[in-house]
MARNU-886228 format. One record per residue (C-alpha): x, y, z. Coordinates in nm, 2 decimals, padded with zeros to 4 digits. Layout:
[[X, Y, Z]],
...
***
This chain:
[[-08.38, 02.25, 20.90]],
[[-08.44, 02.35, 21.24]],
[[-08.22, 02.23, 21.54]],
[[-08.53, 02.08, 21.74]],
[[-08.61, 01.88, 21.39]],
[[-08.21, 01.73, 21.40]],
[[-08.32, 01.63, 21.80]],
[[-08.66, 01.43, 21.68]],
[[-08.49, 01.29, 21.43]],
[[-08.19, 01.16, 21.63]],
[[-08.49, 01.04, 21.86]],
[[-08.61, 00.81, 21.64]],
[[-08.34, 00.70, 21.49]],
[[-08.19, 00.62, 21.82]],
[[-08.52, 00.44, 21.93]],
[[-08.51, 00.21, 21.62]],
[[-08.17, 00.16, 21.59]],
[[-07.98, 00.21, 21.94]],
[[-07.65, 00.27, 22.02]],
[[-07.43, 00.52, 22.08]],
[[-07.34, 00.61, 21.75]],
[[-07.68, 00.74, 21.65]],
[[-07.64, 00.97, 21.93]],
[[-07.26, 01.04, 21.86]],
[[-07.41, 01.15, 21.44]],
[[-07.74, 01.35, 21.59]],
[[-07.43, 01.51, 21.81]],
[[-07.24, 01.61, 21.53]],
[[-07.53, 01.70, 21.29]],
[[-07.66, 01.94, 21.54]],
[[-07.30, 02.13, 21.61]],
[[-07.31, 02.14, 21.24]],
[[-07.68, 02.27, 21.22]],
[[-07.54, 02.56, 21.48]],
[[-07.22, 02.64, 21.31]],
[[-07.43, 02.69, 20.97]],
[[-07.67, 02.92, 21.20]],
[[-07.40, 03.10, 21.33]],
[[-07.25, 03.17, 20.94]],
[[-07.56, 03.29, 20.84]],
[[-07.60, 03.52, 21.16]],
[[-07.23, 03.64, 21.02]],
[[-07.34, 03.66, 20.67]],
[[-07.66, 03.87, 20.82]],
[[-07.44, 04.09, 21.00]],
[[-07.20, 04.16, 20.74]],
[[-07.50, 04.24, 20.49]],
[[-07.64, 04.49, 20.78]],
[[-07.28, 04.63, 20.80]],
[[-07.22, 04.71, 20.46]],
[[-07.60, 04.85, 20.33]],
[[-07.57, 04.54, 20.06]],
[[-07.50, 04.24, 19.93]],
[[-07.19, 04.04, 20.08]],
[[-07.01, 04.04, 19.72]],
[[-06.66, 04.12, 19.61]],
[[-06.69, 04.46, 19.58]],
[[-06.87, 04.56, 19.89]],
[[-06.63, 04.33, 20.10]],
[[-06.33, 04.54, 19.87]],
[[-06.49, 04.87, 19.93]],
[[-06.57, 04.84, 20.36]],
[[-06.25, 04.61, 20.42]],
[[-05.97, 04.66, 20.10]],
[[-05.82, 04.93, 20.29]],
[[-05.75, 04.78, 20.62]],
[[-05.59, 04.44, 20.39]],
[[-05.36, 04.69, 20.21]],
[[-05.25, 04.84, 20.58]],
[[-05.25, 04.50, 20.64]],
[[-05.02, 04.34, 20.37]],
[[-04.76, 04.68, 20.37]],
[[-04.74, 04.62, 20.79]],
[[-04.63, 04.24, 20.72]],
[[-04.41, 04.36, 20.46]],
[[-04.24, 04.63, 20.66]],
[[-04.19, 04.39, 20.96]],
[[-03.81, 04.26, 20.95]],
[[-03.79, 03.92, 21.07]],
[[-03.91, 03.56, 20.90]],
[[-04.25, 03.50, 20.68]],
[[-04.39, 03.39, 21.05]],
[[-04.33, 03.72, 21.18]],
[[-04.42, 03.92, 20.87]],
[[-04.79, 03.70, 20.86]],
[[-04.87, 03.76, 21.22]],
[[-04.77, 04.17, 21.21]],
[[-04.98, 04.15, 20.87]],
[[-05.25, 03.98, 20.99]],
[[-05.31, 04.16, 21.36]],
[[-05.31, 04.52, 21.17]],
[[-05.58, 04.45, 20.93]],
[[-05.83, 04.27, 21.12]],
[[-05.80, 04.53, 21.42]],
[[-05.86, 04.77, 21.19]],
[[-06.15, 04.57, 21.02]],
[[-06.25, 04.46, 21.37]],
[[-06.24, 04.90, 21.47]],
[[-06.38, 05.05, 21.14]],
[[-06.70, 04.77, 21.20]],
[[-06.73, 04.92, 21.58]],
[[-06.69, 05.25, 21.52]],
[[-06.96, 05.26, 21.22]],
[[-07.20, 05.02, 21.48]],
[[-07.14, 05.31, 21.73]],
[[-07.38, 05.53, 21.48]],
[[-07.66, 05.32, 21.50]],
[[-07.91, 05.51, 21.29]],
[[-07.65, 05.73, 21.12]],
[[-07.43, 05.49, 20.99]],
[[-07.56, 05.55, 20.61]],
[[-07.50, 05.92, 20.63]],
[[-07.18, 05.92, 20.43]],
[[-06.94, 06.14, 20.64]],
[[-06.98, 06.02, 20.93]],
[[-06.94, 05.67, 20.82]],
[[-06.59, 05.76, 20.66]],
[[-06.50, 05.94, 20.94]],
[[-06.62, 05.65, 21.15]],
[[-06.45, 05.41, 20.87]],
[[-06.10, 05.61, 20.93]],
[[-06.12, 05.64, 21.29]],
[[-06.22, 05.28, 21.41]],
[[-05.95, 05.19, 21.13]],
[[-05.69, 05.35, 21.28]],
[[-05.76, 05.28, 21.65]],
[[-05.85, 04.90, 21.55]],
[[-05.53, 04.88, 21.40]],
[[-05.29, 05.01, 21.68]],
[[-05.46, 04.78, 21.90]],
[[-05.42, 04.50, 21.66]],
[[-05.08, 04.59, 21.62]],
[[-05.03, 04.56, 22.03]],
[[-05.18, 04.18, 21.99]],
[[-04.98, 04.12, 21.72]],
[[-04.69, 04.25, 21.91]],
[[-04.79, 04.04, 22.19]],
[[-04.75, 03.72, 21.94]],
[[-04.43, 03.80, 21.83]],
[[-04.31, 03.85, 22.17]],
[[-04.45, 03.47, 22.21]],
[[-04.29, 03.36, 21.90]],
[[-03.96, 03.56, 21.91]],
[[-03.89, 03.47, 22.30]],
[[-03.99, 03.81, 22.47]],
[[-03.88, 04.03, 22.15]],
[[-04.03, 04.17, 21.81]],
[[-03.84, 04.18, 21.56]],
[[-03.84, 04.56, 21.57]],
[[-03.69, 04.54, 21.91]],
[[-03.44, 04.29, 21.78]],
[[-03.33, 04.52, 21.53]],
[[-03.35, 04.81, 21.78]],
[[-03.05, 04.61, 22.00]],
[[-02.85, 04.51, 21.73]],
[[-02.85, 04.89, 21.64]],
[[-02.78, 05.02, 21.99]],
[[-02.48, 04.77, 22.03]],
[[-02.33, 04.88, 21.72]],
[[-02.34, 05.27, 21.81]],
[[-02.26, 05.17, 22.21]],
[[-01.91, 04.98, 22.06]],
[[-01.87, 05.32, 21.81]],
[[-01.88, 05.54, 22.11]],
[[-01.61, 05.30, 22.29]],
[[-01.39, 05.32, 22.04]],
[[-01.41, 05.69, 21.99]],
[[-01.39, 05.77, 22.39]],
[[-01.10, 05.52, 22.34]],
[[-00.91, 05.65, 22.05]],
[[-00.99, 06.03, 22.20]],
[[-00.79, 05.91, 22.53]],
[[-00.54, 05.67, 22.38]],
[[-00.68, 05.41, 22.57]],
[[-00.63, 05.03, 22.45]],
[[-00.39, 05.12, 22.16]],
[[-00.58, 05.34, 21.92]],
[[-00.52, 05.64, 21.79]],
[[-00.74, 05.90, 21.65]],
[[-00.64, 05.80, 21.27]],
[[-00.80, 05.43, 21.38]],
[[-01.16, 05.56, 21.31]],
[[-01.13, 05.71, 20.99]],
[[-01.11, 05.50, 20.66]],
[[-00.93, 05.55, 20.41]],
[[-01.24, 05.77, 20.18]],
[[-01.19, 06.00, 20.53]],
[[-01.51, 05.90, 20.71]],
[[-01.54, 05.73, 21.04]],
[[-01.46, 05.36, 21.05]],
***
């Protein structure tokens, strides 16, 4: 049903019963004619993309890599499920969102089958590190200015700055230690 039907429609239904919520429903029934458009522009596109059907295989074969970057990213990431869903998520859809330009870039090419994996790997792989910087940019949001890498990365830089003190310390016998203070009793540093 075309959009311009929807409008005639809402028309006469408008002229024989009035009001405003006529108008308010041929409103809302012609967003919803354009959202199902725009799905089956998507649906079109994908189809284009992948040189077949839009099925569970072909979405496995052109996008199952980029979900299993995906899902290992958001499992690396330290932090809460938030932060491990948001790291997760940025890294594969840049690298969907990158391995779908870079094959577009070869226009009439994109079936030949090395170029498309090479365009597959390299979009991939760009797509991702800039998905990665958005996600970053969302954790940064979330986390009040820091990723949870760089949280870690802190926590780890205090621990070896307070090491160093107490060596420079206990090497001067400033503030009471001694050299024996950093070494436990198995004979490695405290």
């Amino acid at each position: 049903m075309s959009i311009s039907l929807l409008a005639r429609a809402a028309g006469l239904a408008k002229g024989l019963f009035g009001g405003a919520k006529v108008a308010a429903g041929a409103k809302a029934a012609g967003a919803a004619a354009k959202g199902l458009q725009g799905r089956r522009m998507a649906a079109q596109a994908l189809h284009s993309y992948m040189g077949g059907p839009v099925n569970a295989t072909n979405l496995a074969v052109n996008f199952g890599m980029d979900a299993g970057f995906g899902v290992m990213q958001g499992i690396a990431t330290p932090g809460d499920l938030g932060d491990k869903v948001i790291a997760g998520t940025a890294s594969a859809v840049g690298g969907a969102l990158g391995g779908i330009g870079a094959v577009s870039a070869l226009g009439k090419y994109k079936n030949n089958p090395g170029l498309r994996m090479m365009g597959e790997f390299g979009g991939g792989w760009g797509g991702d590190m800039v998905g990665q910087m958005g996600g970053d940019m969302l954790l940064r949001a979330k986390g009040g200015g820091t990723t949870p890498w760089e949280k870690v990365q802190m926590d780890s830089d205090q621990q070896y700055r307070q090491q160093l003190e107490r060596e420079l310390m206990a090497t001067y016998g400033i503030g009471g230690y001694q050299p024996t203070d950093l070494i436990d009793s198995t004979g490695g540093l405290a």
